[in-house]
C-alpha positions in Angstrom: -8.2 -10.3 -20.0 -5.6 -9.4 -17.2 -6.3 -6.4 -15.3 -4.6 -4.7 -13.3 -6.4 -2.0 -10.9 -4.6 0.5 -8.5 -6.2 1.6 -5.5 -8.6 -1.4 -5.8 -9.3 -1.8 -1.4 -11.1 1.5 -2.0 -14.9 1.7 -2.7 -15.1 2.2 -5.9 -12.3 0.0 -6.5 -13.4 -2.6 -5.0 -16.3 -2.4 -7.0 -14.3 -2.8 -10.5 -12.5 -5.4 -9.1 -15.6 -7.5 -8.2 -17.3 -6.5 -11.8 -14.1 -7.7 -13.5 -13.5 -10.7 -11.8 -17.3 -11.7 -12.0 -16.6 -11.9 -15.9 -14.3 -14.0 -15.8 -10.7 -11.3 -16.0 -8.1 -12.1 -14.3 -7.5 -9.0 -12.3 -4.3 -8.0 -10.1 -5.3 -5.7 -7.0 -2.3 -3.7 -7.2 -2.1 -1.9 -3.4 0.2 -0.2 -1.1 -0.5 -2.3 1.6 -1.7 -6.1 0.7 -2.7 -6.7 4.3 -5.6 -4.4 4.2 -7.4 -5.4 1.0 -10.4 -7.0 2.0 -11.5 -8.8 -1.5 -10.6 -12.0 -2.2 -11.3 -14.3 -5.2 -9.4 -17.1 -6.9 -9.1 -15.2 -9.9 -7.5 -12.2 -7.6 -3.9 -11.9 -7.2 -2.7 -9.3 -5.2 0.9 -7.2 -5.3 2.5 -4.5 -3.3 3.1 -1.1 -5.6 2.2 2.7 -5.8 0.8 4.6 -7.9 3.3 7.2 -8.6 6.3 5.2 -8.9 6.8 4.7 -12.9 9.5 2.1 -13.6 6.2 0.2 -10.9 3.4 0.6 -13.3 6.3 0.0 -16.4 6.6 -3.6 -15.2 3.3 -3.7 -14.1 1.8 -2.6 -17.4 4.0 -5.2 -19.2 2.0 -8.0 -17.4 -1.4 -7.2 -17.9 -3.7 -6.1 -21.0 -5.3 -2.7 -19.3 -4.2 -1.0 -16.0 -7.4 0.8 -14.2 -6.3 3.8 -11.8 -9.0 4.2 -8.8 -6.7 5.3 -6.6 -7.3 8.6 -4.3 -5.3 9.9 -0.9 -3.8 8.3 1.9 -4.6 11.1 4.6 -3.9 9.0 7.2 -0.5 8.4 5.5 -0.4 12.4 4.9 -0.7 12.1 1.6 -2.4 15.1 -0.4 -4.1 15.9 -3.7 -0.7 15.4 -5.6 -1.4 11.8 -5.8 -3.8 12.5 -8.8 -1.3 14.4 -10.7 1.9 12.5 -9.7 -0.2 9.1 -10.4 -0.9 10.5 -13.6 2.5 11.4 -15.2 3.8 8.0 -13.6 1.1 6.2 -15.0 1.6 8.2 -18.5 5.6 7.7 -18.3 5.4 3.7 -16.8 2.4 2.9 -19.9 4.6 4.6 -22.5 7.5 2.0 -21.5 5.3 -0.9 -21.6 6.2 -2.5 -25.3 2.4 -4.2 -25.3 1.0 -0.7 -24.7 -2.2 -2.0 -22.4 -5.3 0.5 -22.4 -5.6 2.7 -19.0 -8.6 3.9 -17.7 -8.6 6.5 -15.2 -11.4 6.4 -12.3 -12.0 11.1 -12.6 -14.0 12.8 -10.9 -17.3 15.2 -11.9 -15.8 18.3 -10.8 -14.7 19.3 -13.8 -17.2 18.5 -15.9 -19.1 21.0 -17.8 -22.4 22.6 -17.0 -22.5 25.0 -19.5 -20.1 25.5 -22.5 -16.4 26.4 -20.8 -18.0 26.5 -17.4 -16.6 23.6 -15.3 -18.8 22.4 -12.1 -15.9 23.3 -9.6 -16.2 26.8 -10.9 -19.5 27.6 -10.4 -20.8 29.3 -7.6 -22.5 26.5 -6.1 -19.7 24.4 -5.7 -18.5 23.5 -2.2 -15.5 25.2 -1.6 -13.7 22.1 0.1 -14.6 19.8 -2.4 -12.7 22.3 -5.3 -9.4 21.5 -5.0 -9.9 17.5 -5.1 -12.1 18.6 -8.2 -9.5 20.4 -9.6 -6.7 17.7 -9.3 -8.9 15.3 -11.0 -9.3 18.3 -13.5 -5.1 18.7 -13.8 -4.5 14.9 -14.2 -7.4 14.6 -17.2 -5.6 17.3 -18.6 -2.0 15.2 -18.7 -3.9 12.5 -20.5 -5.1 14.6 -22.8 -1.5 15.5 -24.0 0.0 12.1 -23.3 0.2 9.9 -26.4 -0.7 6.3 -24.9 -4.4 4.7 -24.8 -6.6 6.2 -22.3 -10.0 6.9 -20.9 -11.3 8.8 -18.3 -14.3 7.9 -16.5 -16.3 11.1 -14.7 -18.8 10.0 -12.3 -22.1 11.5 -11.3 -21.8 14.6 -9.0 -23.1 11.4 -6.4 -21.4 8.2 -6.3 -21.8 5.7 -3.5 -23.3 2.0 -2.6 -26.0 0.6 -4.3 -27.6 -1.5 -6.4 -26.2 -2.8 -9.4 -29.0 -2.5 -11.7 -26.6 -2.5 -15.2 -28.4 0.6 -16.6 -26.6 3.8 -17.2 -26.3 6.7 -19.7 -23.1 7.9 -21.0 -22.1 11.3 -22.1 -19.1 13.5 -22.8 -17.5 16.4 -21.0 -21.0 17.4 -19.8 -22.4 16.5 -16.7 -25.8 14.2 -17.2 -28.5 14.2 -14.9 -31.6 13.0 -15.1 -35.1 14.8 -15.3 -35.4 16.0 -12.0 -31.9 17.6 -12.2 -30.2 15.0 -10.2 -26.5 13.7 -11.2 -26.5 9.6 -9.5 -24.8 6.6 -10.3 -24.2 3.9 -8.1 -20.6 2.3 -7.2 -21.8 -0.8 -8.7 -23.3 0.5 -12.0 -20.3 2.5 -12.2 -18.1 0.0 -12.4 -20.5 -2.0 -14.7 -19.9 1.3 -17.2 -16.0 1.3 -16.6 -15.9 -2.7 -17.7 -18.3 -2.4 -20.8 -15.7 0.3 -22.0 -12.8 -1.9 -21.0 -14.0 -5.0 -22.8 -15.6 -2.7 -25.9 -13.6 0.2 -26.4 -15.8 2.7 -28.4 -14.3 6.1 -26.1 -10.6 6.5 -26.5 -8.5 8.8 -25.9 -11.6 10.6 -24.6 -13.3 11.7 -21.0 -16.8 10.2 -20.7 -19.0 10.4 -17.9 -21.8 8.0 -16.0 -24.9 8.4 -14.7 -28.7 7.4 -14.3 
């Protein structure tokens, strides 16, 4: 399969990348800035593009079978939260040009998934208050998905994702947040990824949010 991943010189992109490529995909590390991806691999092309620019990811999607969005913000660059909601209806509008119409999936976040019925994470009281407007962006773009008509899934981490092991076990679940029985919400970069590419190569959630954990 070609894949090609936005925002893949960041963690958990580079993750996907080196879980795709380790099967045997061809994958494109589609990047701002070339010279700072660190991954390489002969079945790893790299190419200069952004995010939010559609007519980008239009000729982008027209190359590749599935187009995987882990990109986040350039703070250093200035850039904000708008990122996730710009990427999205660029993504949305560049897919929806494509005539082979590859499947996206979209790297969320667990902000705005639910603890209780209607009650999303970044509204409880808990929630750190400078983590709830990156939750809610995540929370915004899943929602432009949802109205969007091409193939899509989003992928909500655990409330913790970071280096680790890959271990390839996980659980998956819906809008709800899983954790496990001592109440804690984990997943690993690696496993993650290892969840995102089982989805990619056997659809059985689209046009759906799912989420990851232990």
């Amino acid at each position: 399969m070609k894949i090609a991943i936005y925002g893949a010189n960041g963690a958990i992109g580079t993750a996907i990348a080196k879980e795709a490529v380790g099967r045997g995909h061809e994958v494109t590390a589609v990047v701002r800035d070339p010279a700072k991806l660190a991954l390489s691999h002969e079945r790893l092309a790299v190419a200069q593009g952004n995010v939010t620019d559609s007519a980008g990811v239009a000729q982008v999607a027209r190359e590749h079978d599935a187009v995987i969005s882990a990109v986040g913000p350039n703070w250093a660059q200035g850039e904000g939260l708008s990122v996730y909601i710009e990427g999205a209806k660029a993504l949305i509008a560049g897919i929806g040009q494509a005539e082979n119409q590859p499947r996206l999936l979209i790297v969320g976040g667990a902000g705005s998934l639910e603890v209780a019925p209607g009650l999303a994470l970044f509204d409880t009281p808990d929630f750190p208050e400078a983590w709830r407007p990156l939750a809610k962006a995540h929370g915004e773009g899943l929602n432009l998905y949802r109205a969007s008509d091409i193939n899509w899934t989003f992928v909500s981490p655990a409330i913790v994702i970071e280096a680790g092991e890959r271990t390839g076990t996980y659980r998956v679940g819906g809008d709800q947040l899983l954790a496990d029985a001592n109440g804690v919400s984990r997943i690993s970069n690696e496993d993650y990824a290892v969840a995102l590419i089982d989805e990619l190569e056997t659809p059985a959630h689209v046009r759906e949010r799912i989420t990851v954990a232990y």
